[in-house]
N, C-alpha and C positions, 0 to 999 in steps of 0.2 A: 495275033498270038506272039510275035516278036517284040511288041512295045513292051508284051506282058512279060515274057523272059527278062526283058531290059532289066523292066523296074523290078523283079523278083532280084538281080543280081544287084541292082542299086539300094534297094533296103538294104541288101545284106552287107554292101560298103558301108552303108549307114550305120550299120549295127557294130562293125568291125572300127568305123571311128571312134563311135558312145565307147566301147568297151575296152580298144587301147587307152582313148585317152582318159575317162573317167574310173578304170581300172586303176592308175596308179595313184588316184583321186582317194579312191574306197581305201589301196593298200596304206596310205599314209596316214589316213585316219583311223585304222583299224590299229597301227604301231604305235598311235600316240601315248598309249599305256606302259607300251613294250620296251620301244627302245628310251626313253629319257633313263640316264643316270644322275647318281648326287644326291646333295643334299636338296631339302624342296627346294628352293631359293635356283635352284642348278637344273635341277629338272623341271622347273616352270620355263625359262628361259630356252631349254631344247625342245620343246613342248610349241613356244613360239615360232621355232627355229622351223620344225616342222608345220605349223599350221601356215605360215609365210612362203615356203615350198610352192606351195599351190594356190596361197589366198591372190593372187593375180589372175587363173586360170579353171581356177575347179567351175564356174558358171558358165565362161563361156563351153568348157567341155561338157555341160549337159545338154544344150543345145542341140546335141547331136540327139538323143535322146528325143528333144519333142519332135526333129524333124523327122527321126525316123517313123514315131509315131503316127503323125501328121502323113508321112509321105505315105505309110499302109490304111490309114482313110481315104487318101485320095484314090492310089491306084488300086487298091483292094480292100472293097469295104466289106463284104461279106467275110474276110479274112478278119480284119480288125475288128467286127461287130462278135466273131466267133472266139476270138481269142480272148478280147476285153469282158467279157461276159462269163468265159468261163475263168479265168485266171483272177476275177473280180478282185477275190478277197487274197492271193497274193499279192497283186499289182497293188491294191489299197496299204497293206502294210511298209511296200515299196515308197511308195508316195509319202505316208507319214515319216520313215525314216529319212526322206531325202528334202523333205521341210524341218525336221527338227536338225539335218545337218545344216543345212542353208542358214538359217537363224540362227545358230549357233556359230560358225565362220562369223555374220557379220557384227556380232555384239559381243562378241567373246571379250576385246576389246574394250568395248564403249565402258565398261565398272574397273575399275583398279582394285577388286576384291577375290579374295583367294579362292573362297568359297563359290564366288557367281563363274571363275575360269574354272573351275571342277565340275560345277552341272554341265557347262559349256562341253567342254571336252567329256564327257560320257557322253551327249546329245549326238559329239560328231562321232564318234565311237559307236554308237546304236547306228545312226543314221551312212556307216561305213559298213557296218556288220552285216546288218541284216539284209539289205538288197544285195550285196555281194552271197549272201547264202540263195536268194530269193533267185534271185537270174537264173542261178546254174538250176532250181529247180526248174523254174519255166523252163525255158529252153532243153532241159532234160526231158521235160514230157512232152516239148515239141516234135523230138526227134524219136519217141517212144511211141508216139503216138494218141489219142482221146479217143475216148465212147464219144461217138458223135451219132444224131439217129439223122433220119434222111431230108431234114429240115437244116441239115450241119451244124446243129446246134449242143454243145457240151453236154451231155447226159448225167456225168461221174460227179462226184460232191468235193468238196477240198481234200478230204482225209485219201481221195485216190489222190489226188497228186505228189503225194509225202510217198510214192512207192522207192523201193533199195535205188533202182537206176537213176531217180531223177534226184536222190538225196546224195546220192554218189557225185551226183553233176554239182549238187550245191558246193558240196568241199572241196569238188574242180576249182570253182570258180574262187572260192576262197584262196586257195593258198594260190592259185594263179595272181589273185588281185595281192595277199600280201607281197608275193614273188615281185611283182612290178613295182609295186610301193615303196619296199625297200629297197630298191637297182633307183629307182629313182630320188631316193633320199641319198643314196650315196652319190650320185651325179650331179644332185646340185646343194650339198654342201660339205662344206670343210671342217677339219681337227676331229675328235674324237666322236661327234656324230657320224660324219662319214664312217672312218674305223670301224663302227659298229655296226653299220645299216648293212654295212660290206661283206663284211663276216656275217650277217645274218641272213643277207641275199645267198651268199654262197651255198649255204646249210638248207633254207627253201627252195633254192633248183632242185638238189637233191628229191624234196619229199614232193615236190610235185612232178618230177619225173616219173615217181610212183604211184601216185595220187592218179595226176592226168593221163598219166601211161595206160593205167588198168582201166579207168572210163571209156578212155577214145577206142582202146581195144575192143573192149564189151559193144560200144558202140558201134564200131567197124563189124564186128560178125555179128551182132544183131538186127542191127537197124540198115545198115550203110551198102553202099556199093562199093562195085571195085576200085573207080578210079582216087577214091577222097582216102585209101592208104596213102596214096603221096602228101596228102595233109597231116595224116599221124607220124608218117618218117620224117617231113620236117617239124612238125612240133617236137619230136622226140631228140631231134640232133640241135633245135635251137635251144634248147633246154640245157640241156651237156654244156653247149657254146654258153650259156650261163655260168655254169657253175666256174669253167675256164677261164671268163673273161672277168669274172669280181672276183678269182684269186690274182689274176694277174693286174686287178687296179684298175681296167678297161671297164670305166663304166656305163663309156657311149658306147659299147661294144655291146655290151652286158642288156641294157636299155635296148636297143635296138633289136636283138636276139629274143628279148622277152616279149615285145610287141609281135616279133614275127610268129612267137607261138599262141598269142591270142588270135593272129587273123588265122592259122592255121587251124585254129578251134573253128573258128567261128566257117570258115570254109567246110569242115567233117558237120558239122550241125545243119548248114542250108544246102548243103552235098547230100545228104544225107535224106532231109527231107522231099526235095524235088524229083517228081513232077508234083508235089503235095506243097501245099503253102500250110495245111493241118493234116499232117496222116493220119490214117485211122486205126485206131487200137487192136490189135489185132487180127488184122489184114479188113476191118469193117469200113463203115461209111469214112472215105477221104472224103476232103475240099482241094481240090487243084487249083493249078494257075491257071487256067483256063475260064474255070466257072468260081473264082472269088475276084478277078480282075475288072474294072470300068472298061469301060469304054475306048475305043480307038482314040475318039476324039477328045476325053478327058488325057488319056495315058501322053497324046502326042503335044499339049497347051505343059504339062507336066514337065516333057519332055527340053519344051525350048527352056519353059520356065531357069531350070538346074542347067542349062550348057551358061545362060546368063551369069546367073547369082553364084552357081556353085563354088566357080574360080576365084569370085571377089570375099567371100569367108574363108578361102581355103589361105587367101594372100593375106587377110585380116591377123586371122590368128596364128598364122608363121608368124608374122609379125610382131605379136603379142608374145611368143615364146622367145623371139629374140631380142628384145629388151628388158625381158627377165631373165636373160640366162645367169646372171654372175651368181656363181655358188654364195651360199650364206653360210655363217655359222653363230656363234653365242655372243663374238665380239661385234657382232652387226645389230644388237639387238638391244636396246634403250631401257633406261625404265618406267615402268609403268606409266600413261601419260589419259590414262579413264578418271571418268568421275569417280566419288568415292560416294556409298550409301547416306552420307553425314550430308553430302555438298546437293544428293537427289532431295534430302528431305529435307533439308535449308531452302532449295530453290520450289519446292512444290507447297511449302506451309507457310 
């Protein structure tokens, strides 16, 4: 039973890495629309400025993503067997936005045509949107609870899962991810990109202080225990410590402070849920950690497995982020250097 606590708090680091660091992933592509100014010619070029931000990093921060996946097959199958099953036709829409954004990062590029970087960027745009709306669902009816019958098997159809609390969760998660997206456009670049990303950060702490404020609340007297208020008091003061630290220019301050209120979420959501790994809809059939968990012997091969490998990804990609760190901005950025549709159809006829 302790292996299985373990790994129930090790997912939820898992969870807590996928969503700081693929959060400001989501937020930057969801602003690709928002923040460019100018003329087109001006606003192609901040368009780059931003998809560059992360085109070093957005892949490896999915990772997190399949491991955490991967880790709730191994250490809890009947967990992931119940969740993947019912959350089917979310997680599938999930999936198609997060291939139509991967494809689009990597060939956005490869055409020197205006028209092919404009599907490009709606693809990363859809594929930024919609799973950032799609999580906060999930996880909102994690914490809300499923009709589960005594097989633990999802009973409710999709159209339950779109109920006020878990749609509440989805616009959490939204303006948490643009919140972080834009703190992290302003951190890592310069001149009137920055300027703006900043001032935009600072105006999104604001409405997700309210946004996230009245969820986690709702949250806390509904679903929650006592102890995971202290996750809502600090998401709430790290929030504030936002809005303070992008007027004052601080935008490792600002960065840092937004991450703490995503693990702070992410802490009230698996606080909340536990001793349940699927609570049950109305006080009905749960799944615990007890009886969704493997085995002694799977949980502890698991266990050496991640004291191993763990440290050597965690040194990887620190390391990936610091030789990206130098901020970019519009004078960093070339022109156009893709094929061109004339030079595709020359070479293919």
């Amino acid at each position: 039973m302790d292996l299985a606590i373990l790994w129930f708090v090790l997912i939820a680091v898992l969870w807590t890495g996928y969503l700081v660091l693929e959060g400001f992933d989501f937020g930057v592509g969801m602003l690709l629309s928002i923040l460019p100014r100018g003329d087109k010619e001006h606003r192609e070029k901040e368009r780059r400025v931003l998809v560059n931000t992360i085109g070093p990093v957005w892949d490896g921060n999915e990772v997190w993503l399949l491991t955490a996946g991967g880790a709730t097959f191994a250490a809890f199958p009947e967990w992931y067997a119940t969740m993947f099953s019912g959350f089917y036709i979310p997680l599938l829409i999930i999936l198609l936005g997060l291939v139509a954004r991967g494809v689009a990062f990597e060939y956005r590029g490869k055409i020197a045509d205006a028209a092919w970087a404009r599907r490009c960027d709606w693809a990363i745009q859809f594929g930024s949107w919609v799973p950032a709306v799609m999580w906060g669902v999930a996880f909102g009816n994690l914490v809300r609870g499923l009709a589960l019958d005594d097989a633990h098997q999802y009973v409710g159809g999709f159209w339950a899962l779109l109920n006020p609390f878990a749609l509440v969760g989805g616009l959490t998660t939204t303006v948490l991810f643009l919140l972080h997206g834009a703190v992290f456009v302003a951190l890592k670049t310069d001149g009137d990109v920055r300027e703006r990303s900043a001032r935009l950060a600072s105006g999104l702490a604001v409405v997700a202080l309210v946004v996230a404020g009245g969820w986690a609340i709702w949250a806390q007297l509904a679903f929650s225990v006592a102890w995971t208020w202290v996750a809502v008091l600090v998401a709430a003061g790290a929030l504030v410590g936002v809005v303070v630290a992008t007027r004052a220019r601080r935008e490792g301050w600002a960065f840092t402070l937004s991450a703490v209120t995503i693990v702070a979420a992410v802490v009230l959501i698996f606080g909340s849920m536990y001793p349940d790994v699927i609570p049950g809809l109305d006080g009905g059939n749960s799944l615990t950690v007890a009886e969704a968990s493997s085995t002694d012997y799977t949980l502890t091969i698991m266990s050496w497995v991640a004291v191993v490998l763990t440290p050597l990804v965690l040194l990887y990609q620190g390391w990936t982020y610091w030789v990206f760190r130098r901020r970019l901005s519009t004078k960093d950025i070339p022109a156009p250097a893709g094929l061109t549709w004339q030079k595709i159809k020359d070479a293919a006829f």
